[in-house]
C-alpha positions, 0 to 999 in steps of 0.5 A: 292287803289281800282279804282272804275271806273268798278263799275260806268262803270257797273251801268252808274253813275258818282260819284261827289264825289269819296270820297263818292263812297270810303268811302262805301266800307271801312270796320272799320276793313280796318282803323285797318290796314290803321289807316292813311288812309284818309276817315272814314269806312262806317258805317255813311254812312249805317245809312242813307242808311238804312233809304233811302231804307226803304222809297223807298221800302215802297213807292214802295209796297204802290204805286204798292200794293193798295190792300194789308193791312198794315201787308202784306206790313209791311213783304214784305218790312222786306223781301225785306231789310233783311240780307239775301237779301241785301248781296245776291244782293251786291254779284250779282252785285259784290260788293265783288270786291271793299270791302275795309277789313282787311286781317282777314276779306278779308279771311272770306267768311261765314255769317260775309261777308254776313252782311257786304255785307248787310251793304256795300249795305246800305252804297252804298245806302246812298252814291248815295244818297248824291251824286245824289239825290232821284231819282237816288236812287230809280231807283237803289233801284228798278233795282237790289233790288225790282226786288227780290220781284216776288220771295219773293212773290212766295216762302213765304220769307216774313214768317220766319221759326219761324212762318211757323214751328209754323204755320205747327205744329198746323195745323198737329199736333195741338201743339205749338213747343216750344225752348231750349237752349242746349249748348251755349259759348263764351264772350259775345261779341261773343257768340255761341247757339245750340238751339233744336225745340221740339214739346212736349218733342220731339227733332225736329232739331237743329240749331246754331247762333250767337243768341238765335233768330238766332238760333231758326230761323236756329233750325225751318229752319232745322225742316221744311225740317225734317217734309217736310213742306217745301211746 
C-alpha cells in the first residue's frame, strides 16, 4: 500500500479523509488485480474533479481577463485543462509516484500515462474538494495549473495545429488543406489511424493516433514543422 504521507508533506495539506486522498490514485486496472481491495477506482472522483477545475479556471480568466471575449477565454481554459497539460503538471509535482496501476499499466510510460496522469489530477482534484473546500482547491488550481497559463499565451497553445495549419495555408498559399485516411486497424475498442495532410493533391505529412481527430492533429503537428510554420 502507498504512504501518502510524502504527498501531504509536499503541498501542506492534511487529508481528513485518507480514503479520499487513496481512492484518487486507484487505477480500474489497480481493481483487476486487488479485486478485494477496499476502495472503489477514481473515476467518480475525476467527474467531480472535472467540473471543479472548469469553475475555477473559468472564474479565474473571467476575473483576471476583463478585457478579453468570450472566445478567447473559451480556448484559454480548453488549453489550461486539456490532456497534454493535466499530465504535464501530475508528472511535475509527481504524481507518477503514488499512481495505484496494474502491473501492465505501471509499465506503459507512452500517451496511455499520460491520460491517466490527466485523469488522476482531475481526480486528485475532486478529492481536495471534498475533503477541504472551495478555496483550498482553488488555491492548488492556481499554484501548480493556472501558473501554465503565461506559457500557453506565449506560445499560441490555446490554437490547435488544426487550426493554425489551415490558418498558415491560406494565408501562403490561399488553400485549404484537407485530410485522409491512409491506413487504419484494430477492434473498434482499439483502433489505430495513419492520416495524411494534403494541400491539393500534395501529401504534406502524416500522423497517427488512436482517432481520426487524434490523427488529423498529430498529421497538421508534424505538417507545420514540414512548412516551418511554426513560428
Amino acid at each position: 500500500m502507498k504512504d501518502f504521507s510524502p504527498l501531504e508533506k509536499e503541498f501542506n495539506i492534511k487529508f481528513k479523509n485518507k480514503d479520499l486522498l487513496t481512492q484518487a490514485f486507484i487505477h480500474r486496472s489497480y481493481l483487476n488485480e486487488n479485486p478485494d481491495f477496499h476502495l472503489d477506482h477514481n473515476e467518480r472522483l475525476e467527474f467531480l474533479g472535472d467540473a471543479v477545475l472548469e469553475l475555477i479556471v473559468t472564474n479565474y480568466l473571467y476575473q483576471n481577463y476583463p478585457e478579453k471575449a468570450e472566445g478567447e477565454l473559451t480556448n484559454w481554459r480548453a488549453a489550461l485543462v486539456n490532456t497534454n497539460i493535466l499530465a504535464k503538471v501530475a508528472s511535475d509535482i509527481k504524481f507518477d509516484n503514488f499512481l495505484l496501476l496494474s502491473h501492465g499499466e505501471a509499465k506503459d510510460t507512452g500517451k496511455a500515462r499520460q491520460y491517466i496522469l490527466a485523469d488522476t489530477f482531475e481526480a486528485f482534484i475532486g478529492a481536495f474538494f471534498l475533503d477541504s473546500g472551495y478555496n483550498s482547491a482553488k488555491k492548488f488550481i492556481e499554484q501548480y495549473l493556472i501558473k501554465e497559463l503565461p506559457r500557453i499565451i506565449k506560445e499560441n497553445l490555446f490554437k490547435d495545429a488544426k487550426s493554425c495549419f489551415q490558418e498558415k495555408a491560406q494565408e501562403t498559399a490561399r488553400i485549404t488543406p484537407n485530410y485522409k485516411v491512409l491506413k487504419q486497424w484494430g477492434p473498434d475498442h482499439l483502433k489505430h489511424f495513419v492520416v495524411g495532410v494534403f494541400l491539393r493533391n500534395k501529401l504534406i505529412a502524416k500522423g497517427k493516433g488512436s482517432s481520426k481527430q487524434e490523427a488529423e492533429d498529430s498529421a497538421a503537428q508534424n505538417a507545420l514543422k514540414v512548412k516551418n510554420w511554426n513560428n
